[in-house]
C-alpha positions in Angstrom: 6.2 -22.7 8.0 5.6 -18.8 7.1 9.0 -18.1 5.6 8.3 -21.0 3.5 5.1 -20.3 2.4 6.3 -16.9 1.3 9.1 -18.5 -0.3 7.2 -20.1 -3.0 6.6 -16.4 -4.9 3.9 -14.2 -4.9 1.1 -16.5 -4.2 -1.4 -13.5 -5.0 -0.2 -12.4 -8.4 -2.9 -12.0 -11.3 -2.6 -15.1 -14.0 -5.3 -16.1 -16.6 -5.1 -17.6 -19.7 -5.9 -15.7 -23.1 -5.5 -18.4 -25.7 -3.5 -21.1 -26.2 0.1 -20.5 -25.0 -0.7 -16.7 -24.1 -1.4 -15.6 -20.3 -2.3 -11.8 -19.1 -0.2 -11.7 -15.6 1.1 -8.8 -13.3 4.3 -7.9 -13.7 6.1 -5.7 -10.8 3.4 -4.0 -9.3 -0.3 -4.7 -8.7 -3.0 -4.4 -11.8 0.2 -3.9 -14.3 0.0 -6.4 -16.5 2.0 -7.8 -19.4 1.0 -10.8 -21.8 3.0 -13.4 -21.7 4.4 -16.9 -24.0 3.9 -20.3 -22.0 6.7 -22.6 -23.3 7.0 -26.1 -23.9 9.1 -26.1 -20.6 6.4 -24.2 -18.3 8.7 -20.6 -18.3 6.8 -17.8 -19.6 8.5 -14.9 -22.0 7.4 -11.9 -22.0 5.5 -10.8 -25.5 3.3 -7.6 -25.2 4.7 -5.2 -22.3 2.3 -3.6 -19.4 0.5 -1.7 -18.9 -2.2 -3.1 -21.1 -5.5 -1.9 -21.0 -7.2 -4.5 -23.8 -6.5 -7.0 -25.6 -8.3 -9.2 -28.4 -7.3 -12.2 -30.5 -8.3 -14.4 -33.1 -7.3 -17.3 -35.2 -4.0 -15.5 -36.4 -3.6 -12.2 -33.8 -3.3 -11.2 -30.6 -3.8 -7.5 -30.0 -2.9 -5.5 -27.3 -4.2 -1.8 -26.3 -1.4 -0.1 -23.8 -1.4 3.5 -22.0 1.8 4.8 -21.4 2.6 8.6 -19.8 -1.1 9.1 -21.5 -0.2 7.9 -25.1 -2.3 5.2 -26.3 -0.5 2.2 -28.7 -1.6 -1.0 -30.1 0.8 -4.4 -30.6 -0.1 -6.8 -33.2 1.1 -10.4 -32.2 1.1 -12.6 -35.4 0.6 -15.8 -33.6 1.5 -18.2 -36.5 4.9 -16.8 -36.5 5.9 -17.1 -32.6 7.2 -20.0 -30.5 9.6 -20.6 -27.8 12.4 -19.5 -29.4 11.1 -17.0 -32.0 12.9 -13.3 -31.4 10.2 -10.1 -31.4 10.3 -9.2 -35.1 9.3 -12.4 -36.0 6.1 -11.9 -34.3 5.4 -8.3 -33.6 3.9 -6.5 -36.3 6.9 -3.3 -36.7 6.3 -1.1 -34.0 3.4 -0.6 -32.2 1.0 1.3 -33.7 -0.5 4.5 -32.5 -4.4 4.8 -32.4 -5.2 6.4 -35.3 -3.0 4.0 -37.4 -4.7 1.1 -35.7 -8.3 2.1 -36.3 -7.5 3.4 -39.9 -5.3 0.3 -41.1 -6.5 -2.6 -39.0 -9.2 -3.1 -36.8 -12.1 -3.1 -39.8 -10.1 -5.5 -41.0 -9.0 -8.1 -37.7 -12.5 -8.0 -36.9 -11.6 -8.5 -33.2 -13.6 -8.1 -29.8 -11.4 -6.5 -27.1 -12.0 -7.3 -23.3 -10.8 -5.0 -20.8 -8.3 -6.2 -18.0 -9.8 -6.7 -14.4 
């Protein structure tokens, strides 16, 4: 009964829902997480890479703040433009942006509250 319970996955992984079709969960190692695309089959694709530290939305973007070897970027998700099959430059906003860019260019004018991950 043990090696079948542990068979099942990782029963302790982090998974909560952002919006919509969009889910923060851990990737490979504890407290990294990712955000992920639920699709119409129940798989999930991965959108917005770990390790994020933030991340926002509204009606038409989901942001995402990530530290990386001490280098803080932004993503910009256009969610009108993703769906189960749509490839990253369809949704992702170029590259990600560095901090400076994102506070100069956008965040006046996305207007959006970020909460921190657990």
């Amino acid at each position: 009964m043990i090696i079948s319970l542990f068979s099942c996955g990782d029963l302790f992984s982090y998974s909560k829902n952002i919006t919509g079709k969009y889910y923060l969960m851990e990737t490979d190692t504890k407290n990294d997480l990712a955000i992920y695309y639920k699709t119409n089959d129940g798989d999930f694709i991965g959108r917005i890479p770990s390790p994020i530290l933030e991340y926002g939305f509204n009606d038409s973007f989901l942001i995402a703040k990530c530290k990386k070897n001490d280098t803080v970027k932004y993503y910009i998700l256009n969610r009108s433009k993703d769906s189960d099959y749509a490839d990253q430059q369809d949704f992702l906003m170029g590259n990600p942006l560095t901090e400076k860019d994102f506070i100069e260019k956008w965040q006046k004018r996305l207007k959006i509250n970020f909460s921190k991950t657990p």
